[in-house]
C-alpha positions in Angstrom: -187.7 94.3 46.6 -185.2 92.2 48.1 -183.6 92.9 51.7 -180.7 91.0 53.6 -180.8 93.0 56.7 -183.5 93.1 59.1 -185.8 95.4 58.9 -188.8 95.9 61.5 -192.1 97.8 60.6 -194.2 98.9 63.2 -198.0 100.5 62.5 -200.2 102.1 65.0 -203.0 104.3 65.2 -202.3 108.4 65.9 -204.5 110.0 68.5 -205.0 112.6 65.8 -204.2 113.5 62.2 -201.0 115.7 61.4 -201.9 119.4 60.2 -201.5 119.8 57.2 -198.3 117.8 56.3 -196.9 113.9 57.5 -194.0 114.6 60.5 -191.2 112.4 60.3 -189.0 111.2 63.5 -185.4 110.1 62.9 -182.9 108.5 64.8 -179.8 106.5 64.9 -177.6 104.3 67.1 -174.5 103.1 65.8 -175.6 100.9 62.2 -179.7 101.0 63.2 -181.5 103.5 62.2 -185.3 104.6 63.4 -188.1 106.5 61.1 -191.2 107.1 62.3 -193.3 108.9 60.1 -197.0 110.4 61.1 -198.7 109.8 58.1 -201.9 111.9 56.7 -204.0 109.2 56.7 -203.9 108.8 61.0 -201.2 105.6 61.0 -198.0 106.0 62.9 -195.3 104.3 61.0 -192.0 102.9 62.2 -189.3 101.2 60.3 -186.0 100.2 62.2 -182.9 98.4 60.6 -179.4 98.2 59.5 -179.8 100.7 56.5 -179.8 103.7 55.4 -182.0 106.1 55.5 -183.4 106.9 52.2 -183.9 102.5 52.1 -186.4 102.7 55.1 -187.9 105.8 54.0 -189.1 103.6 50.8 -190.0 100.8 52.7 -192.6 103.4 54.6 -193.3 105.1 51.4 -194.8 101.7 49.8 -197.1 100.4 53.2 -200.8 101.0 52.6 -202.9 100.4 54.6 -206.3 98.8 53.9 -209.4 100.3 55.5 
């Protein structure tokens, strides 16, 4: 996978595991958008760039994390 924008991930740990189902958080300001997904597995998962949606939503899709 190949970008040419800038993309930022950010991880962090969730005080406590979503019920049930991942949450997602979006937002956008002019050409950045912001997704921040609460992932099952206790990991709080931002992505921010210049791209569409559905393009960060695949970057978060293919972090794993390593325990």
């Amino acid at each position: 996978m190949e970008f040419k924008e800038d993309v930022s991930v950010y991880i962090s740990r969730a005080n406590a595991k979503p019920a049930g189902r991942e949450t997602e958080q979006i937002a956008m300001h002019g050409a950045t958008s912001i997704l921040s997904v609460n992932r099952n597995d206790g990991v709080i998962l931002t992505v921010v760039g210049e791209l569409p949606l559905p393009s960060l939503r695949q970057i978060a899709e293919t972090i794993e994390m390593n325990r």
